[in-house]
C-alpha positions as CSV (number, residue, x, y, z in Angstrom):
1,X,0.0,0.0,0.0
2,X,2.7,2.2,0.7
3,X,4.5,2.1,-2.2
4,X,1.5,3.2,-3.9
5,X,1.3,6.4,-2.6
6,X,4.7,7.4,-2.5
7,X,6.8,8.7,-5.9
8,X,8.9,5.9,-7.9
9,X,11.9,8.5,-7.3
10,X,11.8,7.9,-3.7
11,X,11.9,4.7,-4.1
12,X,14.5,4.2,-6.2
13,X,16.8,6.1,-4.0
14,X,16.1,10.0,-5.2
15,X,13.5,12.1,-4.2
16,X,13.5,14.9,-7.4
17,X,16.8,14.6,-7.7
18,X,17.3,14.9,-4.3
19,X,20.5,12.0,-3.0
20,X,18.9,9.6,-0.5
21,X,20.8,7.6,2.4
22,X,21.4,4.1,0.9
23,X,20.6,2.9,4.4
24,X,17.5,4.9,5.8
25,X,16.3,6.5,2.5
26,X,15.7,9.9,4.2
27,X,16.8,12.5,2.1
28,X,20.5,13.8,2.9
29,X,20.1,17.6,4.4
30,X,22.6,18.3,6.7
31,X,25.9,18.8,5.6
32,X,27.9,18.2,8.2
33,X,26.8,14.3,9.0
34,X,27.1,11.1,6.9
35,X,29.8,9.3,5.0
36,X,30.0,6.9,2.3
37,X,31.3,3.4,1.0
38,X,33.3,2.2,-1.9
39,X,33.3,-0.7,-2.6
40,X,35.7,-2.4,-4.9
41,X,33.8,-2.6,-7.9
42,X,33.6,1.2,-7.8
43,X,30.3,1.4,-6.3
44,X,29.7,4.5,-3.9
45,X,27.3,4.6,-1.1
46,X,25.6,7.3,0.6
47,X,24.8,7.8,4.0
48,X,22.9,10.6,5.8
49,X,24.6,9.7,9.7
50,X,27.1,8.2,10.5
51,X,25.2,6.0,12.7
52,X,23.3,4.7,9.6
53,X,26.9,3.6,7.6
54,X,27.8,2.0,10.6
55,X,24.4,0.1,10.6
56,X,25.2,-1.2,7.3
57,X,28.5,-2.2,8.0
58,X,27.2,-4.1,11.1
59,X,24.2,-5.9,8.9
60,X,26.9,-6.6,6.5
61,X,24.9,-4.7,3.5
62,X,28.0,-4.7,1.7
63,X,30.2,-7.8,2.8
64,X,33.5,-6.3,4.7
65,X,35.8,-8.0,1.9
66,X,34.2,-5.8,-1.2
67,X,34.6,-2.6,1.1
68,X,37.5,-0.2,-0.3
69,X,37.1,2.3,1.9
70,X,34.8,4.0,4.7
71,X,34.7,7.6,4.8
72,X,33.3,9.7,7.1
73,X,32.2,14.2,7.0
74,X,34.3,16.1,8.8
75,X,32.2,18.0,11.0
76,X,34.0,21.2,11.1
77,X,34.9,21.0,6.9
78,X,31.5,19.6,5.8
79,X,33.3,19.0,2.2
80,X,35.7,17.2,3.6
81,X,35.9,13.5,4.2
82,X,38.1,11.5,6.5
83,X,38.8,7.9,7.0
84,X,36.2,6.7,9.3
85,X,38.5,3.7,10.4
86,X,40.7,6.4,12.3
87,X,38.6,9.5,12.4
88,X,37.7,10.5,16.0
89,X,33.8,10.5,16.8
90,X,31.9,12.9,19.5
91,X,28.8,11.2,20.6
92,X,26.5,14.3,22.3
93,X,23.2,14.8,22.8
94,X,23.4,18.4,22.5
95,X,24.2,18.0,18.6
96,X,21.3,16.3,16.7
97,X,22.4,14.3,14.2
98,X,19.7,12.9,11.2
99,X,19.1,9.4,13.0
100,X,19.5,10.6,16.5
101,X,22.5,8.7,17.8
102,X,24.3,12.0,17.7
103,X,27.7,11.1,16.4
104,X,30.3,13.8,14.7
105,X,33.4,13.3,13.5
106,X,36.8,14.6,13.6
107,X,40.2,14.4,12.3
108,X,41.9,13.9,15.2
109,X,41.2,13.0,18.9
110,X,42.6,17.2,19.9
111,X,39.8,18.6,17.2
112,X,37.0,16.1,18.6
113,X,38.1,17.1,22.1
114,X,37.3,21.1,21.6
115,X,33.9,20.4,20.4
116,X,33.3,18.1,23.4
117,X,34.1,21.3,25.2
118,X,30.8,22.8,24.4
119,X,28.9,20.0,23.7
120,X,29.3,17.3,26.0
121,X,29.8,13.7,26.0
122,X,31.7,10.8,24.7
123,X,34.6,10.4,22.3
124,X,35.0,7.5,20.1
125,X,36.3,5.4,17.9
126,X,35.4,3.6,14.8
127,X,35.1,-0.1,16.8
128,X,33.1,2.2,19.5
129,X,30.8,3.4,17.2
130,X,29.9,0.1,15.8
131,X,29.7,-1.2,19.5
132,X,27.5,2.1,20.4
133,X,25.3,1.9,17.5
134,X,24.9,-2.3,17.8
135,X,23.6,-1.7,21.4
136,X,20.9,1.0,20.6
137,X,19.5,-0.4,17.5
138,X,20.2,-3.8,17.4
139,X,20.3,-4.9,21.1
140,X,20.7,-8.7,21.8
């Protein structure tokens, strides 16, 4: 029923011409969250949070051997993307993020660590973040 009322655009991953995360399929809005996959055949994949790459990572959406890399928007440089495998995460609830896990990241630990300064909470890693967002939405 659904998928009746909403446009075929949507559905195939674009709203108007508008990108769409390849995980949630909201539309992508705010700049300064998400990240993306290649994969080795070349393949690039959107995401809208960070929370939501690391959700398809942990479902295995893409198996981990056909990922080429994991990149991740820097918070402060919105056009710029780091390696989410060593990019340092702030998890606070005082910055909303699209999925509401709240997660930014950083180039390096120093960077994360002066945001946490006016927006507090925790800083993580890459292994973390899978952990953190594994426990909230797909507890055991």
């Amino acid at each position: 029923m659904l998928l009746e009322v909403w446009p075929a655009t949507l559905i195939a991953g674009e709203d108007r011409g508008r990108p769409t995360c390849d995980y949630c399929r909201m539309i992508i809005t705010e700049k300064e969250y998400g990240g993306k996959i290649k994969t080795a055949k070349g393949k690039t994949l959107i995401f809208d949070a960070t929370e939501c790459m690391a959700a398809f990572v942990i479902k295995a959406m893409v198996k981990a051997a056909e990922i080429q890399s994991l990149c991740s928007i820097h918070f402060n440089k919105p056009g710029r993307m780091l390696n989410a495998t060593t990019a340092c995460y702030l998890h606070s609830n005082s910055m909303m993020s699209p999925m509401a896990i709240n997660l930014s990241a950083y180039q390096t630990r120093s960077e994360a660590e002066k945001m946490r300064q006016k927006h507090p909470g925790e800083l993580l890693n890459w292994t973390q973040v899978l952990n953190h967002v594994k426990e909230k939405w797909f507890p055991e």
